[in-house]
C-alpha positions, 0 to 999 in steps of 0.5 A, spaced: 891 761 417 888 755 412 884 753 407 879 746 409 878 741 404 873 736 406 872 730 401 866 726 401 865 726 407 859 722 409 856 721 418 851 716 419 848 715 425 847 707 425 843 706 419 841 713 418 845 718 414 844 725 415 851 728 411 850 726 403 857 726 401 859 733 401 865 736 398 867 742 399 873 747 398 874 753 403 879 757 401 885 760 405 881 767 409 875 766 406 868 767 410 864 761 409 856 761 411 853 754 412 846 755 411 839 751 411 833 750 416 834 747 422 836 738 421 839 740 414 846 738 417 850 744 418 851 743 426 854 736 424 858 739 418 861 744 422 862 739 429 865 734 424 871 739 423 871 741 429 872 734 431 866 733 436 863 728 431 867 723 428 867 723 421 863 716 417 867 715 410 871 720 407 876 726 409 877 733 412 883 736 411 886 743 414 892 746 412 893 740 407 893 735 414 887 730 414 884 730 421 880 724 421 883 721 426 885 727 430 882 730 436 879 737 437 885 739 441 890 737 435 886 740 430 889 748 431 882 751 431 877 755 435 870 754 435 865 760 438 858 757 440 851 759 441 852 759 449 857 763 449 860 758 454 864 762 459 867 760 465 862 764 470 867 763 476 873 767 472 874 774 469 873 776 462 881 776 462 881 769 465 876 767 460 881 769 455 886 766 457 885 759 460 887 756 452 894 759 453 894 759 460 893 751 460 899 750 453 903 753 460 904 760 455 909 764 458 905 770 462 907 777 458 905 773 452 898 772 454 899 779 457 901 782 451 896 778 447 889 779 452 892 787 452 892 786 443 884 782 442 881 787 448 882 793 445 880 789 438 873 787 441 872 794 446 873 789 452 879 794 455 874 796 460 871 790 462 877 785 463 876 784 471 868 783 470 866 776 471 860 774 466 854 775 470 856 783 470 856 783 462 851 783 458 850 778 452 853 783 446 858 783 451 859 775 454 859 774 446 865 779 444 868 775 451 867 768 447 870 770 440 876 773 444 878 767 447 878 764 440 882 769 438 888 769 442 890 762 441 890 765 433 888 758 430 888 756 423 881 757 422 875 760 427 869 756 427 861 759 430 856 755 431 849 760 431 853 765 435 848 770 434 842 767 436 840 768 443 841 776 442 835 781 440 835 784 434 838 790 434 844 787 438 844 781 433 845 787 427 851 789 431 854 784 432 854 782 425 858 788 423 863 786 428 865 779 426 865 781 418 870 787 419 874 782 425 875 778 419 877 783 415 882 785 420 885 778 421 884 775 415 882 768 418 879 762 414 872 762 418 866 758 418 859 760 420 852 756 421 846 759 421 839 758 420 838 766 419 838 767 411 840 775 413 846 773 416 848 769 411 847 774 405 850 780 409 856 776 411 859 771 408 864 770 402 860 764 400 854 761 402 853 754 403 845 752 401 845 745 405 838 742 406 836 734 408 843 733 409 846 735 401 849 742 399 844 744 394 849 751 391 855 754 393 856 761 391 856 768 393 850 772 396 849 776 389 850 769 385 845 765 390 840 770 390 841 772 383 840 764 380 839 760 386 839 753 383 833 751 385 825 751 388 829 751 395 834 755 395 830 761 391 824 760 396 830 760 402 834 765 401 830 772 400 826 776 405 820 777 403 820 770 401 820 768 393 813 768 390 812 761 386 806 760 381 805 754 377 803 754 370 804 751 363 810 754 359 807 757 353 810 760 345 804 765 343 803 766 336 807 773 336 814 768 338 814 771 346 815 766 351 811 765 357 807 762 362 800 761 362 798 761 369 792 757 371 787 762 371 790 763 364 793 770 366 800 769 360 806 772 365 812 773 359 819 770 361 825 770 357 826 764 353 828 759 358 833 754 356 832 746 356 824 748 356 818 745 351 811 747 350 806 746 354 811 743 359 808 744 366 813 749 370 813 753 376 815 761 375 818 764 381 818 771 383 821 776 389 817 781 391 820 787 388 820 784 381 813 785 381 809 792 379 804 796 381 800 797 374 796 804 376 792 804 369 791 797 369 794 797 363 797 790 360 797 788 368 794 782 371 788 784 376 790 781 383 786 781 388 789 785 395 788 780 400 792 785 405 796 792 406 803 791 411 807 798 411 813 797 414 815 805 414 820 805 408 816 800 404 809 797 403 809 789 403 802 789 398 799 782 399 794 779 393 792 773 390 793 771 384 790 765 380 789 763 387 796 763 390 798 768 395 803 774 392 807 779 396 808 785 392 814 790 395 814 797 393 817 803 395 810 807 394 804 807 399 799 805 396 791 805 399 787 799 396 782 796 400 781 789 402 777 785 396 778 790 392 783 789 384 788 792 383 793 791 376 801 788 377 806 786 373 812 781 372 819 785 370 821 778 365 829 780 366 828 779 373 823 772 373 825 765 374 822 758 371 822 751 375 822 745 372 816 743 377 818 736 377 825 736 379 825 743 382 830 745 378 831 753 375 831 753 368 835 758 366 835 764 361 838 761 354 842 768 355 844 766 361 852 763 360 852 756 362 854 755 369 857 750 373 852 747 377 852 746 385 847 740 388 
C-alpha cells in the first residue's frame, strides 16, 4: 500500500475551474472519505487520482511517484464504481479475474487469489453465477473482489453504495470498514451521504464548491466543524442555526441575544464583540425539554415526529424552525408552548459574515482547514 499526496492540485474546464487548489496528504492505510453535496468536486478529485481526469496544474503523487502523466493502468490502483460495472457475459470468477488474466498471470495464482478474496467477501457459493443471478449486495461484493485481487497501492470508491436500499447499504458499510481493517490498504471513498462518512472514515474531507473546507476525524468534524457548512452538513438531524447579536449581560455571562429577544448563554467565544451579529448553531440533541418552564424559552411546537427510540420535537422559535431530539415521549399539542433549553458546553457561535465557528476562548488553538 501507499500513502497519496496531491499538491495544489487545480482542474478546469476551459474557463472554468471546479477544484481550487487542493492540497491534501493521505496517509499510508488510512480510510479517507471525500464528502460534500453533489458538484462540490469530489467525483473529479477521486477520477483525478484515478487518471481518468487529467489534472490542470499542480501534482498527485502515490507511493512518492508523481502520476500527472501517468495512465490509470501504470497508476497501480483500483477503483470500485456506483455501477458496479461487471461483465454481464463472464462468471463472478471471470469478473475477478480478468485483470490478472489480461497481465498474463500464471493460472494457480489467480486460482489461488480468487479462492482467498471469495472466501474473504462470502462469494465461495457464488463463483460460477453470472451477474444477473445476483443480487445487488452481491454484484457490489463481485466488484470490490475484482479490485482486491489485483492487490493496488490504494483502492479507490466512487458512491459504491448508492444504488443499494438502506438496509443493504447499512451492511454494506460495515463490510468495507472491517475489509479495510483487514487489508490494511490506503483508501479513498466519496459520497454524498454524511452517515456513510461519519461511520467510515479515518478522516473526512468536507469538500463544497470545489475547495476543502475541513479535514478531520468524525468526532473533530462534528465536534468543531470550522464553519456554517460543514456544522449544517454534517449531522442527522440537521444543525439548528439562529441569528442574533452576541451579547455581555451585566452579571459577566456571555450570550446571544436572539431577535425576539430571548438571551441563549454561551461560552465566551473567542475573536467576539459586543453586540457583533453572530449565528448560534445547535444540534438537536443539544437542546432540553425544560417541564417546568423554569429558565426555559417558550418555543412554540409546530410538530411531533416519533421515530421509536426517539422523538424529533419541531418548534418555532424567534421565528426560525427548531428540532429538538429527545429520548422522551412527549405529547404536546400543535400551536401549543412548550420551554426549551440550550446546553452553553455544547452550543456553537458563527461569525454570520464569514460563515466561520468562533470557537470557545477555552478551547485550545487549532489549526484550521478551509
Amino acid at each position: 500500500m501507499a500513502s497519496i499526496e496531491i499538491s495544489n492540485a487545480v482542474k478546469s474546464y476551459g474557463a472554468v475551474d471546479v477544484l481550487h487548489g487542493i492540497d491534501l496528504d493521505i496517509q499510508d492505510g488510512e480510510f479517507i472519505v471525500l464528502v460534500g453535496p453533489s458538484g462540490c468536486g469530489k467525483s473529479t478529485l477521486l477520477r483525478m487520482i484515478a487518471g481518468l481526469e487529467d489534472i490542470t496544474s499542480g501534482a498527485i503523487s502515490i507511493g512518492g511517484t508523481v502520476v500527472n502523466e501517468l495512465q490509470p493502468k501504470d497508476r497501480d490502483i483500483a477503483m470500485v464504481f456506483q455501477s458496479y460495472a461487471l461483465y454481464p457475459h463472464m462468471s463472478v470468477a471471470e469478473n475477478m479475474s480478468y485483470a490478472l488474466t489480461l497481465r498474463k498471470t500464471a493460472k494457480e495464482k489467480i486460482a489461488d487469489a480468487i479462492t482467498n478474496v471469495a472466501e474473504i467477501l462470502g462469494l465461495t457459493a457464488l463463483l460460477e453465477r453470472r451477474p444477473k443471478a445476483l443480487s445487488g449486495g452481491q454484484r457490489q461484493r463481485v466488484a470490490m473482489g475484482r479490485a482486491i485481487v489485483r492487490k493496488p497501492q490504494a483502492f479507490l470508491f466512487d458512491e459504491p453504495l448508492s444504488n443499494l436500499d438502506a438496509r443493504l447499504r447499512e451492511q454494506m458499510r460495515t463490510e468495507i470498514r472491517k475489509l479495510h481493517r483487514r487489508l490494511g490498504a490506503t483508501s479513498v471513498y466519496v459520497t454524498h451521504d454524511q452517515i456513510e462518512a461519519m461511520t467510515m472514515a479515518d478522516r473526512i474531507v468536507a469538500m463544497h464548491d470545489g475547495i476543502i473546507q475541513q479535514v478531520g476525524s468524525p468526532v473533530e468534524i462534528y465536534d468543531r466543524p470550522a464553519n456554517i457548512f460543514v456544522a449544517s452538513f454534517i449531522g442527522s438531524p440537521a444543525m439548528n442555526f439562529l441569528k442574533g447579536a452576541y451579547e455581555i449581560a451585566q452579571n459577566d455571562t456571555t450570550g446571544i441575544r436572539l431577535t425576539d429577544g430571548s438571551f441563549v448563554p454561551v461560552l465566551p467565544a473567542r475573536g467576539a464583540t459586543a453586540n457583533q451579529t453572530v449565528t448560534l448553531g445547535a444540534r438537536p440533541e443539544h437542546i432540553a425539554l425544560v417541564p417546568d418552564g423554569n429558565g426555559g424559552i417558550p418555543a412554540r411546537v409546530e410538530l411531533i415526529e416519533p421515530m421509536g427510540l426517539s422523538t424529533l420535537v419541531h418548534v418555532s422559535l424567534a421565528g426560525n424552525p427548531v428540532k429538538i431530539f429527545t429520548l422522551d415521549r412527549p405529547d404536546f399539542a400543535v400551536d401549543s408552548f412548550i420551554h426549551i433549553a440550550f446546553d452553553m458546553e455544547k452550543v456553537h457561535v458563527f461569525d454570520t459574515q464569514t460563515e466561520l465557528r468562533l470557537p470557545p476562548e477555552s478551547e485550545p488553538h487549532m489549526a484550521r482547514t478551509a
